[in-house]
C-alpha positions as a LaTeX table, in Angstrom:
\begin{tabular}{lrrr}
\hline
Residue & $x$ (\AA) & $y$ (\AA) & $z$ (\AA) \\
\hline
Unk1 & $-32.01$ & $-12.80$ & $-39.24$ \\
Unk2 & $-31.75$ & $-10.66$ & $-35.98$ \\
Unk3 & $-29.94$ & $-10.90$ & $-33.10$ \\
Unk4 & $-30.30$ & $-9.94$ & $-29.92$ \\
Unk5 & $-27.52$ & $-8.49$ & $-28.33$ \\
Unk6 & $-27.36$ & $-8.26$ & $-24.72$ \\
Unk7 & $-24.65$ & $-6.09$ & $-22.49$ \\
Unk8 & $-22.19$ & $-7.48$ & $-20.14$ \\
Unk9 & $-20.02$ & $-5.70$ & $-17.86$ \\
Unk10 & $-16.43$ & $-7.17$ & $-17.85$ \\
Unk11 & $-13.23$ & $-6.12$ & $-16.78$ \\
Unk12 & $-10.13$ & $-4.85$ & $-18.40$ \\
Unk13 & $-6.96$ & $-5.39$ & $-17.13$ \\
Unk14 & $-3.66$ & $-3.73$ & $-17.87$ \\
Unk15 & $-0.44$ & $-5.70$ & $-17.31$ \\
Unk16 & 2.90 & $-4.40$ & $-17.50$ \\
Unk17 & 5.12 & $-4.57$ & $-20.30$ \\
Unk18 & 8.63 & $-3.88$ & $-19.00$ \\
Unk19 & 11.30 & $-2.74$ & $-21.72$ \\
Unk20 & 14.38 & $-4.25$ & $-22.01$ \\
Unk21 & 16.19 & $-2.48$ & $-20.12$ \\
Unk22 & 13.40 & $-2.89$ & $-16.85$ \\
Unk23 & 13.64 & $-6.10$ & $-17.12$ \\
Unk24 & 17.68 & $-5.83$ & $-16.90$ \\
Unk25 & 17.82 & $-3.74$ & $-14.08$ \\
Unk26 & 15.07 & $-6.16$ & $-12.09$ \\
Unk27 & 17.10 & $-9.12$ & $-12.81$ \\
Unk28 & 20.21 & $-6.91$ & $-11.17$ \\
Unk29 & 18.04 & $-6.10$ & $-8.17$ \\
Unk30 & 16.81 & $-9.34$ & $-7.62$ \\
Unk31 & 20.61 & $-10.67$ & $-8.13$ \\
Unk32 & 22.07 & $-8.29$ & $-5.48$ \\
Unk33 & 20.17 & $-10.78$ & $-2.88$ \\
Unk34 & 22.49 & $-13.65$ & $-3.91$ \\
Unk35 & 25.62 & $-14.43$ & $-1.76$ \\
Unk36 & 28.58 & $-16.22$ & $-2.83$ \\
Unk37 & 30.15 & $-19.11$ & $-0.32$ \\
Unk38 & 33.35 & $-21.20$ & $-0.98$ \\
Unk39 & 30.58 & $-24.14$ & $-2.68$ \\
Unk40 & 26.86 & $-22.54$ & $-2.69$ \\
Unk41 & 25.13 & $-19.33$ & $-3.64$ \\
Unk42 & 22.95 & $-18.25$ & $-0.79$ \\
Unk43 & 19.89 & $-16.18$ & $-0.40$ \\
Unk44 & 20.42 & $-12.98$ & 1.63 \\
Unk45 & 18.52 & $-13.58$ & 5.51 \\
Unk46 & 17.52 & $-9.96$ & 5.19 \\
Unk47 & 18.12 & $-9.24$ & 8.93 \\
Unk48 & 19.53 & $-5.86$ & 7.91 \\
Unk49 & 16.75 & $-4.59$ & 5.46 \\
Unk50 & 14.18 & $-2.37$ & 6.61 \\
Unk51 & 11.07 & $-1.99$ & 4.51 \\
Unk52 & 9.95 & 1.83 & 4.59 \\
Unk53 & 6.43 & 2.71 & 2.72 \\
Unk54 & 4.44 & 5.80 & 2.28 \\
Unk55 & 0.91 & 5.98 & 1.47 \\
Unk56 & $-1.65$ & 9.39 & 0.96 \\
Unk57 & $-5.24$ & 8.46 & 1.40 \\
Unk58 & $-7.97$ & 11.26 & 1.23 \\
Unk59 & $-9.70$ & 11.45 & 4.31 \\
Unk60 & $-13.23$ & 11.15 & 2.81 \\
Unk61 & $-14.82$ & 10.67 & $-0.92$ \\
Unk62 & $-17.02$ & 12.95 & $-2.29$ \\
Unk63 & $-20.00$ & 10.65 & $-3.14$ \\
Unk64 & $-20.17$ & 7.70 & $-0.16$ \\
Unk65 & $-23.02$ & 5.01 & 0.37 \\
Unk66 & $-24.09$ & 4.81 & 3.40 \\
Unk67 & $-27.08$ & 2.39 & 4.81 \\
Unk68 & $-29.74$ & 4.11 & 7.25 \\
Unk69 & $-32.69$ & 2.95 & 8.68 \\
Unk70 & $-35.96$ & 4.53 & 7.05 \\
Unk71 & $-36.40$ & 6.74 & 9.99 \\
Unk72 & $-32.61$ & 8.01 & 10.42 \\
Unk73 & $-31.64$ & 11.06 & 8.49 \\
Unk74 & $-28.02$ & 10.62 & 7.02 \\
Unk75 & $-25.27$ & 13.11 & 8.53 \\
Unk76 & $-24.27$ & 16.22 & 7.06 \\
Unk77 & $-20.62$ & 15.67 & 5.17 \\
Unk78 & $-19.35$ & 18.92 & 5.04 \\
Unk79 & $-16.48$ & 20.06 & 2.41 \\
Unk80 & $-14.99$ & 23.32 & 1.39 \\
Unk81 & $-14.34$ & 21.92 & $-1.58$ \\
Unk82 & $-14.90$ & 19.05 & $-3.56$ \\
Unk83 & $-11.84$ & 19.77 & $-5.59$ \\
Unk84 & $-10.07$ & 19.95 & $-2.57$ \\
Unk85 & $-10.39$ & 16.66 & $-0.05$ \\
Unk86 & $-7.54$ & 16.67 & 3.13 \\
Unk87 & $-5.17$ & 13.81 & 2.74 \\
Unk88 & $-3.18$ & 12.34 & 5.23 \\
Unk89 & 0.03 & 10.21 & 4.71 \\
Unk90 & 1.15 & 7.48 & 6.53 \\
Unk91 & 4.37 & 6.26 & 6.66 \\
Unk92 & 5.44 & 2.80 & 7.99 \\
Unk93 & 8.11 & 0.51 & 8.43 \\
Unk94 & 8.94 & $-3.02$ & 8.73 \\
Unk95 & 11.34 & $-5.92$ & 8.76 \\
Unk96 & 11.97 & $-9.48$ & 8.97 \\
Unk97 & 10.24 & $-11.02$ & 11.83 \\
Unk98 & 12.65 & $-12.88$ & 14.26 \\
Unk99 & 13.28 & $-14.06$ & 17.36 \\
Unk100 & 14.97 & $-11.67$ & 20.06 \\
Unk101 & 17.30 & $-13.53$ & 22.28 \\
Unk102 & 17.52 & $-10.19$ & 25.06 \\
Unk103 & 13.70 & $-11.10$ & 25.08 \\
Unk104 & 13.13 & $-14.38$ & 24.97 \\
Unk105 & 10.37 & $-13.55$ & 22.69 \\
Unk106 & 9.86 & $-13.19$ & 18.64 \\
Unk107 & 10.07 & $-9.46$ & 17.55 \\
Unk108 & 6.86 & $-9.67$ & 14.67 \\
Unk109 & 8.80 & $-7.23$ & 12.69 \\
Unk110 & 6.42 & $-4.76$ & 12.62 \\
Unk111 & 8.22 & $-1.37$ & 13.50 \\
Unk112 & 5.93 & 1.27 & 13.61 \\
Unk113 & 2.94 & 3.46 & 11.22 \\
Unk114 & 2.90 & 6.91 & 11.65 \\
Unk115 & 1.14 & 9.79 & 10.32 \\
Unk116 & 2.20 & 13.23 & 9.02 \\
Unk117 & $-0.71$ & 15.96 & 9.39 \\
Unk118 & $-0.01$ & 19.53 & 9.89 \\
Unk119 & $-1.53$ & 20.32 & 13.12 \\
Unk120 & $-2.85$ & 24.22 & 12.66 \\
Unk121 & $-5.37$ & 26.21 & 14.95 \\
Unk122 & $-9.05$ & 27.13 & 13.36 \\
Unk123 & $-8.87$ & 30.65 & 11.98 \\
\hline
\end{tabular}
């Protein structure tokens, strides 16, 4: 008796499997938010934390679709190298959102994104 098999694309997904000693020191971290009053434990407001992040994307990929119109020609991508793609990181920065009394307005928390290229003249 045969069977026909037929192929299905699925997806694999990897989960993390923290050691005991991760999971430890993420209890601690997650602890360190805790304060102690005379009756309650409170959660930390967070007014004083300030979320920094850093990303690198590369400016371009080396194989892109792109949709056209049958009479349009697709532009020319041009790359030294495709071993070699510029990347750009961005860094930004925010906190709790809250409301600014010298305003009279909420501050949204967002602080600022900004990018570190290395400006340098065509040779």
């Amino acid at each position: 008796m045969k069977t026909d098999k037929t192929l299905k694309g699925k997806f694999s997904c990897s989960k993390p499997y923290p050691t005991e000693a991760n999971a430890v020191h993420r209890m601690q971290y997650a602890l360190s938010f805790l304060r102690m009053s005379s009756d309650q434990i409170i959660f930390d407001c967070m007014y004083q934390t300030v979320h920094v992040d850093a990303k690198w994307y590369f400016l371009t990929t080396v194989k892109k679709r792109v949709y056209v119109y049958e009479d349009e020609k697709v532009a020319l991508r041009a790359l030294k190298s495709k071993r070699f793609i510029t990347k750009v990181m961005f860094l930004a920065t925010v906190t709790r959102p809250r409301y600014d009394h010298n305003k009279g307005s909420m501050f949204s928390g967002k602080i600022g994104i900004w990018t570190f290229v290395e400006d340098v003249v065509a040779k």
